[in-house]
C-alpha positions in Angstrom: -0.5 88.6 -24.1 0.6 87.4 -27.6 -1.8 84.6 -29.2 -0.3 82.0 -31.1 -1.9 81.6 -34.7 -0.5 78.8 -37.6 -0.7 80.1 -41.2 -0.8 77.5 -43.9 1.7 78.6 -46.9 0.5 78.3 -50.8 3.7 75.9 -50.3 2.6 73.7 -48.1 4.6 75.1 -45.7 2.4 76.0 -41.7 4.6 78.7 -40.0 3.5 79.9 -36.3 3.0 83.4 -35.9 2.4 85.8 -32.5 -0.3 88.2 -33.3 -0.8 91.0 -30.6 -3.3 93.3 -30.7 -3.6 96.9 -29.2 -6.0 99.3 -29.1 -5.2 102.9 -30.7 -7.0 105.5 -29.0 -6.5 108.9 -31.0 -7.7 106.7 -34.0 -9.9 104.2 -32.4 -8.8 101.0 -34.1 -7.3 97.9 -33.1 -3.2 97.4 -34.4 -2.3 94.1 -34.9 1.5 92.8 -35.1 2.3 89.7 -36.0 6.0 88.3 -35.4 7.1 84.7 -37.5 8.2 82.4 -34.5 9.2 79.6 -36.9 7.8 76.7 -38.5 5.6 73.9 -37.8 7.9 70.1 -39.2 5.5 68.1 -41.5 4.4 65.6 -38.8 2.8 68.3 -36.9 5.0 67.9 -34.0 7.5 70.2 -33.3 8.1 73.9 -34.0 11.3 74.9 -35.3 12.0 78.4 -34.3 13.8 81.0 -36.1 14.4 82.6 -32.8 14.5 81.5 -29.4 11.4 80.4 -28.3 9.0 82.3 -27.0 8.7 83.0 -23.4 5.4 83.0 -20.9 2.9 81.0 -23.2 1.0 78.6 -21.6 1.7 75.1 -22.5 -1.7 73.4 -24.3 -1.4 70.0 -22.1 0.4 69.5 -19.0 0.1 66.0 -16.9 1.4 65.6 -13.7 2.6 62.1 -12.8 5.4 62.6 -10.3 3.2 62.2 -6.9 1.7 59.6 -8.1 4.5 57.8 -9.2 5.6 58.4 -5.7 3.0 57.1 -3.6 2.7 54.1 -5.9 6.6 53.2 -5.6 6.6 53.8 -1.6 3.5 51.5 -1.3 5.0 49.1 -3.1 8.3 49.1 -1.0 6.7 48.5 2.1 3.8 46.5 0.8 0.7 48.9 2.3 -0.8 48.2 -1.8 -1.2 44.4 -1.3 -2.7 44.5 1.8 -4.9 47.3 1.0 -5.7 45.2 -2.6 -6.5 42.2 -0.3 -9.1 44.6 2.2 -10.9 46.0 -0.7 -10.6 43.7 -3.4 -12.9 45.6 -6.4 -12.9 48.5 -4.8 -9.2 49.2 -4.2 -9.0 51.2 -7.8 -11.4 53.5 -5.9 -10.1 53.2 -2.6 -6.7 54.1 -4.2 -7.3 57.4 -6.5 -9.6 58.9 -3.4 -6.3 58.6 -1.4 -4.1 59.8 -4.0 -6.4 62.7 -4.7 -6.5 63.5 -0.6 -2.4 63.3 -0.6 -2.0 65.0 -3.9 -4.7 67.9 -4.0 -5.2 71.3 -1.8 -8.8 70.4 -1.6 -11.8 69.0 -0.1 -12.2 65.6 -0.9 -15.9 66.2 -2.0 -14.4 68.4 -4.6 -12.8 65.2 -5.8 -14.2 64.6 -9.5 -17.1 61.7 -9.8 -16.4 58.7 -12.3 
C-alpha cells in the first residue's frame, strides 16, 4: 500500500505525493516511486488532484452520526426521551449513551468505553 507524504515547494507551494516502496532482491535495496497526486489549496483543506483521486486510502477521520441521529429522532416522536429524562433526571446523559452504545455496537456492553 501507497503512503501519502506532503512536500513543501521552495515556492510555497505543498504538493501530495504517493511514495511506494518495494524491496529488490537481486540487489537488496529498497525502490521507492513516488507519483504527484496534486496539490494541497493554501488553507490546508482540500487537495486538488491532477488526476483522479486516489483509490483504497483510508480516510484520517471518520464519525458516524447516522444511528444516533436515529434513535434520538424516533425517541423524540413517540416521547420514550422525556419520560426517560423525567426517571433519571442527572443521570439520563448516562442512561442514554449506555443504550445507544448497546443499540449501535457489536459488543459487550462492558467493552463500552468509561468517561
Amino acid at each position: 500500500m501507497a503512503k501519502l507524504i506532503e512536500v513543501k515547494n521552495g515556492n510555497g507551494i505543498t504538493y501530495l505525493y504517493t511514495n511506494k516502496t518495494t524491496w529488490d532482491k537481486e540487489k537488496k535495496i529498497y525502490k521507492y516511486k513516488r507519483s504527484c497526486v496534486g496539490k494541497i489549496t493554501k488553507d490546508g483543506n482540500r487537495i486538488m488532484y491532477d488526476k483522479k483521486p486516489l483509490k483504497g486510502l483510508p480516510p484520517k477521520l471518520s464519525k458516524a452520526f447516522g444511528n444516533t441521529y436515529l434513535l434520538n429522532s424516533v425517541g423524540e416522536k413517540i416521547g420514550i426521551n422525556n419520560i426517560l429524562r423525567n426517571i433519571f433526571n442527572d443521570e439520563y446523559d448516562v442512561f442514554i449513551t449506555l443504550v445507544y452504545y448497546i443499540c449501535c455496537e457489536d459488543s459487550s456492553l462492558s467493552n463500552a468505553p468509561n468517561g
